[in-house]
The first five atom37 places (N, CA, C, CB, O) and aatype in JSON, in Angstrom:
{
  "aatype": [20, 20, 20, 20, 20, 20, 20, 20, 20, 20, 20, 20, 20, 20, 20, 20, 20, 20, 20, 20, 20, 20, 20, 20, 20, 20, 20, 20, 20, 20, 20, 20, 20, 20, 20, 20, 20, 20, 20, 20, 20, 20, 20, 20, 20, 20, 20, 20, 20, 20, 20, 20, 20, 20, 20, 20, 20, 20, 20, 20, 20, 20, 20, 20, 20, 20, 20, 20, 20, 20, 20, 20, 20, 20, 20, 20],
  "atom_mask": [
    [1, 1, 1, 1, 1],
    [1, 1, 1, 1, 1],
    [1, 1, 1, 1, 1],
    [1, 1, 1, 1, 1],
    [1, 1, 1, 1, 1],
    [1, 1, 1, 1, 1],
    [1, 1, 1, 1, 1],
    [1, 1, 1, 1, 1],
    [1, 1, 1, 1, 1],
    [1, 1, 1, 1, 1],
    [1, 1, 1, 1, 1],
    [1, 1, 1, 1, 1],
    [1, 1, 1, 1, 1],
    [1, 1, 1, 1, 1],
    [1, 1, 1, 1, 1],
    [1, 1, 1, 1, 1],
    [1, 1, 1, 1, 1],
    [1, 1, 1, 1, 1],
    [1, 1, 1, 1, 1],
    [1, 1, 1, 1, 1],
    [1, 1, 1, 1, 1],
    [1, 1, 1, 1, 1],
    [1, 1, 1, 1, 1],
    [1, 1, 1, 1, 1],
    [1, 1, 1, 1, 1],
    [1, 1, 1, 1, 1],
    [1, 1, 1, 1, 1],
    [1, 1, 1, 1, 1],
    [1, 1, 1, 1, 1],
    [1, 1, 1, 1, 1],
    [1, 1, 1, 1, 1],
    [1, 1, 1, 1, 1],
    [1, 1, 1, 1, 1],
    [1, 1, 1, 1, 1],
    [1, 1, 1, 1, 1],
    [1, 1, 1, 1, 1],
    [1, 1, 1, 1, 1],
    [1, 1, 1, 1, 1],
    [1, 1, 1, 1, 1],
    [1, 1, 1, 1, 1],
    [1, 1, 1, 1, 1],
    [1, 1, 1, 1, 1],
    [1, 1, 1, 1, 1],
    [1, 1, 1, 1, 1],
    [1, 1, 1, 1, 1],
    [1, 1, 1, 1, 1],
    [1, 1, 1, 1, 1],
    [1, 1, 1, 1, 1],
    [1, 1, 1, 1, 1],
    [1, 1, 1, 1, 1],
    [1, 1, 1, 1, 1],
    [1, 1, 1, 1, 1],
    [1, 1, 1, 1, 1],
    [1, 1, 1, 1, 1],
    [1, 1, 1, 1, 1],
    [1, 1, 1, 1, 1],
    [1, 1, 1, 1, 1],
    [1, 1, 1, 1, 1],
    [1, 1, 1, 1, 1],
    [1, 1, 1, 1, 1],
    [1, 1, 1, 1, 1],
    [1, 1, 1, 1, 1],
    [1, 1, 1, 1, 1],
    [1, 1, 1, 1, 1],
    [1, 1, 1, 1, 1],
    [1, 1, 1, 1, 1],
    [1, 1, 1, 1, 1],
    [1, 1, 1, 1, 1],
    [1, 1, 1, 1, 1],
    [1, 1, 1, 1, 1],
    [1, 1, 1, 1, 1],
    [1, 1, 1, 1, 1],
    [1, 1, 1, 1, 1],
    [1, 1, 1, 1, 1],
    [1, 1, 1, 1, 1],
    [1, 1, 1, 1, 1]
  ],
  "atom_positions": [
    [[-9.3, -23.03, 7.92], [-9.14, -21.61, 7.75], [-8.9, -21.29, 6.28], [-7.98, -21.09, 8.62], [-8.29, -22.04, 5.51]],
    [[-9.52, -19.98, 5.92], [-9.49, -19.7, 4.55], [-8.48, -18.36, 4.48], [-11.09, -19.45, 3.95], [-8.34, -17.72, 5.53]],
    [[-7.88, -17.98, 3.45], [-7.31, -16.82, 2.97], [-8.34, -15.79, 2.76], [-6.59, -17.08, 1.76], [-9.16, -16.27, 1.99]],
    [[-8.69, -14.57, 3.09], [-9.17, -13.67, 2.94], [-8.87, -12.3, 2.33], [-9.41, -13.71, 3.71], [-9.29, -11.33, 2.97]],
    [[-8.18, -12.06, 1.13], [-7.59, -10.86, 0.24], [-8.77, -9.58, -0.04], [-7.1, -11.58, -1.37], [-9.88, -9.48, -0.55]],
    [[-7.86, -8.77, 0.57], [-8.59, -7.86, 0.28], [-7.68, -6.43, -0.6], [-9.27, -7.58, 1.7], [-6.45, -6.38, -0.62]],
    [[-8.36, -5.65, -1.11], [-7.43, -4.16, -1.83], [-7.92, -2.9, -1.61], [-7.36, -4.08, -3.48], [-9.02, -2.48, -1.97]],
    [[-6.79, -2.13, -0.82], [-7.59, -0.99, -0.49], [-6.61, 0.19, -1.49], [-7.69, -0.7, 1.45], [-5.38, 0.24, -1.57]],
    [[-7.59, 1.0, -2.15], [-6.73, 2.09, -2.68], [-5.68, 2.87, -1.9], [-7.54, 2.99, -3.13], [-6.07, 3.46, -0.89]],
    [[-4.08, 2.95, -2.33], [-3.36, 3.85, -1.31], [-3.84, 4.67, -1.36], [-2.17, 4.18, -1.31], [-3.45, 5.2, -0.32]],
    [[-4.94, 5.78, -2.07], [-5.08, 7.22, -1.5], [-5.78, 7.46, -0.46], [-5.56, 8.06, -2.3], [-5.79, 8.52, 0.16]],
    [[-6.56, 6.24, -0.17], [-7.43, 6.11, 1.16], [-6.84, 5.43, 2.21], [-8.7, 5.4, 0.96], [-7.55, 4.89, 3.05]],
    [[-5.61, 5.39, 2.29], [-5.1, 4.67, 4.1], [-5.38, 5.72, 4.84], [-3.25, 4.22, 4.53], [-5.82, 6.82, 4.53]],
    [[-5.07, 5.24, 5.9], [-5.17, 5.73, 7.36], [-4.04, 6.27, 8.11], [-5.6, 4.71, 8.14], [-3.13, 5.57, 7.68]],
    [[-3.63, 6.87, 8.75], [-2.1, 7.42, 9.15], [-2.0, 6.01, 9.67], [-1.78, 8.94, 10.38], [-0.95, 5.39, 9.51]],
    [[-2.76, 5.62, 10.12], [-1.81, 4.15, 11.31], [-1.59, 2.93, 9.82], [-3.51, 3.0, 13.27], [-0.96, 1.87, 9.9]],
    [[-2.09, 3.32, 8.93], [-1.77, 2.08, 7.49], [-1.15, 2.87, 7.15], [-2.83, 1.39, 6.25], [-0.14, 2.2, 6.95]],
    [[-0.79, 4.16, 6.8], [0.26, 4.38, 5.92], [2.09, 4.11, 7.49], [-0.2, 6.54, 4.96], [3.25, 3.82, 7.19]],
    [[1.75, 4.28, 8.37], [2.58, 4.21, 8.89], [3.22, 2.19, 9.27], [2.11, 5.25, 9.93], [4.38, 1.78, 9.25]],
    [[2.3, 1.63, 9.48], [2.28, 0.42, 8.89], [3.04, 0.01, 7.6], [1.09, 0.24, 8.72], [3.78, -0.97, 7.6]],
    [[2.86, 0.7, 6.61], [3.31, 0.47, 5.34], [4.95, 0.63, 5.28], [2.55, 1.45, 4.39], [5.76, -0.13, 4.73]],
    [[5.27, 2.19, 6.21], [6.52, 2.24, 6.35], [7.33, 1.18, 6.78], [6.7, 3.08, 6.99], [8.4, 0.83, 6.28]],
    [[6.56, 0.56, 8.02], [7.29, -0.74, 8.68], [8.06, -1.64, 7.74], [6.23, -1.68, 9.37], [9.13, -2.23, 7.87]],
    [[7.0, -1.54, 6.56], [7.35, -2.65, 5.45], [8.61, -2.32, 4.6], [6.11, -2.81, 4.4], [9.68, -2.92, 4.55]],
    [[8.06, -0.87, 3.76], [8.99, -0.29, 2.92], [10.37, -0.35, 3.21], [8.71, 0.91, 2.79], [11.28, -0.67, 2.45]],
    [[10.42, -0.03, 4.38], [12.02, 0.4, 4.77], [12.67, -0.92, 5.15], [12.18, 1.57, 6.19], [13.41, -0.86, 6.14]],
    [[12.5, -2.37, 4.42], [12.88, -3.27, 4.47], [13.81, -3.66, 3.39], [12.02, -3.83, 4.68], [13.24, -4.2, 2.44]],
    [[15.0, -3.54, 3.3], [15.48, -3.86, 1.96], [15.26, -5.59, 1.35], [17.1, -3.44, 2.04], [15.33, -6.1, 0.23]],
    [[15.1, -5.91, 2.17], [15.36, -8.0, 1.72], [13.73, -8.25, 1.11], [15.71, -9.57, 3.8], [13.44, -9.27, 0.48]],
    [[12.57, -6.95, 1.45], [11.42, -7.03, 1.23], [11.21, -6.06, -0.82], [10.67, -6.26, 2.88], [10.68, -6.34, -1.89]],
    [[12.02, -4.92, -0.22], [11.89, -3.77, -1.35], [12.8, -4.43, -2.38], [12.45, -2.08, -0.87], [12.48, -4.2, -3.55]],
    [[13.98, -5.28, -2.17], [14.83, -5.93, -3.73], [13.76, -6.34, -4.84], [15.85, -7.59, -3.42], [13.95, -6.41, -6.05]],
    [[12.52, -6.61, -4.07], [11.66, -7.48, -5.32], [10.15, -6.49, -5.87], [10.99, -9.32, -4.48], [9.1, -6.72, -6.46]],
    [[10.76, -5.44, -5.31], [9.48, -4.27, -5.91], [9.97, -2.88, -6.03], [8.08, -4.1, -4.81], [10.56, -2.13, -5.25]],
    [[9.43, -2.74, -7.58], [10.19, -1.83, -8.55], [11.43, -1.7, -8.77], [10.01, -0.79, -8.39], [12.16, -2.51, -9.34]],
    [[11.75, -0.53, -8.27], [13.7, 0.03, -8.68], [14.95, -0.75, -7.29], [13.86, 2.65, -8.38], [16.18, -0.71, -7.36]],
    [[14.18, -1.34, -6.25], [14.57, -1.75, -4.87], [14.94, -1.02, -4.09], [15.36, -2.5, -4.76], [15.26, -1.63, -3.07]],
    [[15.14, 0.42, -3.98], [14.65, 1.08, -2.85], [14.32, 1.8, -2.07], [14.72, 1.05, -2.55], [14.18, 2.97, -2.43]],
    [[14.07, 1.49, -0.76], [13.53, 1.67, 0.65], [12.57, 2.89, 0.24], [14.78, 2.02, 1.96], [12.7, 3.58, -0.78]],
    [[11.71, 3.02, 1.11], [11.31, 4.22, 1.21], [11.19, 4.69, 2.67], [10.15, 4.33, 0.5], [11.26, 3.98, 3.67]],
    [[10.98, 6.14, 2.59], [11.11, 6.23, 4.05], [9.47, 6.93, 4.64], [12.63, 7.35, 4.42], [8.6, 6.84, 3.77]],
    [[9.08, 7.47, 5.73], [7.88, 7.37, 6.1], [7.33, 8.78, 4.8], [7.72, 7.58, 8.03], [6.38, 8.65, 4.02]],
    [[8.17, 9.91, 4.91], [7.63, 10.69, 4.12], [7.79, 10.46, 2.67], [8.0, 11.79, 4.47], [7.54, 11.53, 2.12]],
    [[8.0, 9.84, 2.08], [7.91, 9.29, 1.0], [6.72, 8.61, 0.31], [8.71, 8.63, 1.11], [6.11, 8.62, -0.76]],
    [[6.71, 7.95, 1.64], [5.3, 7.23, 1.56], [4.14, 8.19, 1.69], [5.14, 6.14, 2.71], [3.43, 8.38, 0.7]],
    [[3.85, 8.9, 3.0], [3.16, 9.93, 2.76], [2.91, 10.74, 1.64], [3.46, 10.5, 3.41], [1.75, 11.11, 1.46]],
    [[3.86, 11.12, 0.78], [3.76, 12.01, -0.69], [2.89, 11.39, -1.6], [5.2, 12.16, -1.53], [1.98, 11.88, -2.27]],
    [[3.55, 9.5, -1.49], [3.18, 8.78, -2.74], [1.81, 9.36, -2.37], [3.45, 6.97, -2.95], [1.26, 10.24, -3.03]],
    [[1.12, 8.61, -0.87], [0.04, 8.9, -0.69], [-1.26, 9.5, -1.24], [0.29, 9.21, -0.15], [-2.26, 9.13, -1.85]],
    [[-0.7, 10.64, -0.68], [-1.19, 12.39, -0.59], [-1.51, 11.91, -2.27], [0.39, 14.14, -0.09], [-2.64, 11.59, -2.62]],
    [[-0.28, 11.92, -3.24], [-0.27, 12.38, -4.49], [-1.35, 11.59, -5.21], [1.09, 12.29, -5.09], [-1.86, 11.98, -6.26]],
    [[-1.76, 10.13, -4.41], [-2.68, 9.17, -4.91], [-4.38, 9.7, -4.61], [-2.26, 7.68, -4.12], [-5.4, 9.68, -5.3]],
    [[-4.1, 10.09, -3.43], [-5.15, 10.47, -3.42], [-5.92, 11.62, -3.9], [-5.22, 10.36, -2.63], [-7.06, 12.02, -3.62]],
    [[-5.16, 11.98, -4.54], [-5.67, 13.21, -5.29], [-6.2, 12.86, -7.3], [-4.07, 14.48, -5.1], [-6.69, 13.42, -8.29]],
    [[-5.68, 11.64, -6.86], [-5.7, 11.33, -8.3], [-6.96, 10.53, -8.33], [-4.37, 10.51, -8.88], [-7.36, 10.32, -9.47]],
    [[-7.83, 9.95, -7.21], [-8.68, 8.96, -7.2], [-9.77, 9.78, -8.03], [-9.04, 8.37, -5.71], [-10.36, 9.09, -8.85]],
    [[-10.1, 10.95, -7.97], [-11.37, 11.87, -8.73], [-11.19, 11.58, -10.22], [-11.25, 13.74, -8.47], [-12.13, 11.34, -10.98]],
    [[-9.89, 11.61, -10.59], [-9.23, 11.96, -12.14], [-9.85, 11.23, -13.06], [-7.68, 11.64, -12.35], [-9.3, 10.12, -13.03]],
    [[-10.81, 11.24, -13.97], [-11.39, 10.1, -15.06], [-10.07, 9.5, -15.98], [-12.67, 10.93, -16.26], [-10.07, 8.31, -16.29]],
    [[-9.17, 10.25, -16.32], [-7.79, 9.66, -16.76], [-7.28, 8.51, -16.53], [-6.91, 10.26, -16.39], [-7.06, 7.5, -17.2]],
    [[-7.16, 8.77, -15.65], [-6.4, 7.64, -14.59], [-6.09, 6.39, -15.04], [-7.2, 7.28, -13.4], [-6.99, 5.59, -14.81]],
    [[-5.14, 5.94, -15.61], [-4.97, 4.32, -16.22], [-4.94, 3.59, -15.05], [-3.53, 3.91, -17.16], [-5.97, 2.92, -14.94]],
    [[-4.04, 3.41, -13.96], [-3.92, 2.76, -13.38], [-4.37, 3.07, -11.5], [-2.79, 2.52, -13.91], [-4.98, 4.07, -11.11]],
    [[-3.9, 2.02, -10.68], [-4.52, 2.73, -9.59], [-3.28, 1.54, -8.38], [-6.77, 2.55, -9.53], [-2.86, 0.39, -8.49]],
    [[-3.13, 2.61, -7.38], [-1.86, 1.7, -6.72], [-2.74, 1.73, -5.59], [-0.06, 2.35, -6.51], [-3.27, 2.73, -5.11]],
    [[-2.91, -0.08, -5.0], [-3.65, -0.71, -3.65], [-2.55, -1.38, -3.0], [-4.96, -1.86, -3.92], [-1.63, -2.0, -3.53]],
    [[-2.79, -1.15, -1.73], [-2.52, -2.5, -0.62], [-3.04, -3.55, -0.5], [-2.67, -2.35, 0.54], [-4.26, -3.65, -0.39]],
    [[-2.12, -4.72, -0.51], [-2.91, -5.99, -0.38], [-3.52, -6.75, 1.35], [-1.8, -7.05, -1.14], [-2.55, -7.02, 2.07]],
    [[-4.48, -6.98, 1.82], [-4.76, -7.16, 3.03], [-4.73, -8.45, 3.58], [-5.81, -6.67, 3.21], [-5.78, -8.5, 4.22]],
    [[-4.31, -9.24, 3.68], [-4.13, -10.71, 4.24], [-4.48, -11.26, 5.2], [-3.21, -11.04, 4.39], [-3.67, -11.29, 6.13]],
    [[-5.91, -11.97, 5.37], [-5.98, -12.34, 6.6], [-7.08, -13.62, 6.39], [-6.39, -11.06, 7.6], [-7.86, -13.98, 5.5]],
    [[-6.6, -14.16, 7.92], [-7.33, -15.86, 8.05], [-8.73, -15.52, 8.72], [-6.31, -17.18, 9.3], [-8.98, -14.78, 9.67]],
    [[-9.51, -16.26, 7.95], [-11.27, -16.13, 8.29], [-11.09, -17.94, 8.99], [-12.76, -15.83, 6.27], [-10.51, -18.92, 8.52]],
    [[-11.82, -17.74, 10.15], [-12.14, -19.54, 10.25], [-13.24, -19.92, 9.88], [-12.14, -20.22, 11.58], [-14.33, -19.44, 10.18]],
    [[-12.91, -21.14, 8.96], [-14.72, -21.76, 8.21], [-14.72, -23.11, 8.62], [-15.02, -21.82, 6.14], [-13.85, -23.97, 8.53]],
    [[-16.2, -23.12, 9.24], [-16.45, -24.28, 9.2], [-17.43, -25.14, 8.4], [-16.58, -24.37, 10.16], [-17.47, -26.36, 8.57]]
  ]
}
């Protein structure tokens, strides 16, 4: 089995991935090791969202915030 990484822009999740995401966020032993440490809560996430996705058009734009996707492919 191989690792399979994938990156999806946050302004494009899905309510069931951004709600997914919450699962994560609102983890403190997870959030100590990303950014300020913490939590976020579902509407929070939603804002970041919303606010990302509005930015995906912007030619400005330095940077760009993705989800990382993790999953096992079987190879033979």
């Amino acid at each position: 089995m191989e690792d399979i990484i994938k990156l999806k822009p946050i302004g494009k999740l899905t309510e069931l991935e951004i709600i997914e995401l919450s699962e994560i966020t609102k983890k403190k032993d997870i959030m100590k090791h990303i950014g300020s440490g913490e939590t976020w809560s579902l509407d929070k996430i939603r804002s970041f969202v919303k606010d990302e996705s509005k930015d995906l058009n912007k030619k400005y734009k330095k940077y760009w915030s993705f989800c990382i996707y993790l999953s096992r492919k079987i190879t033979i």
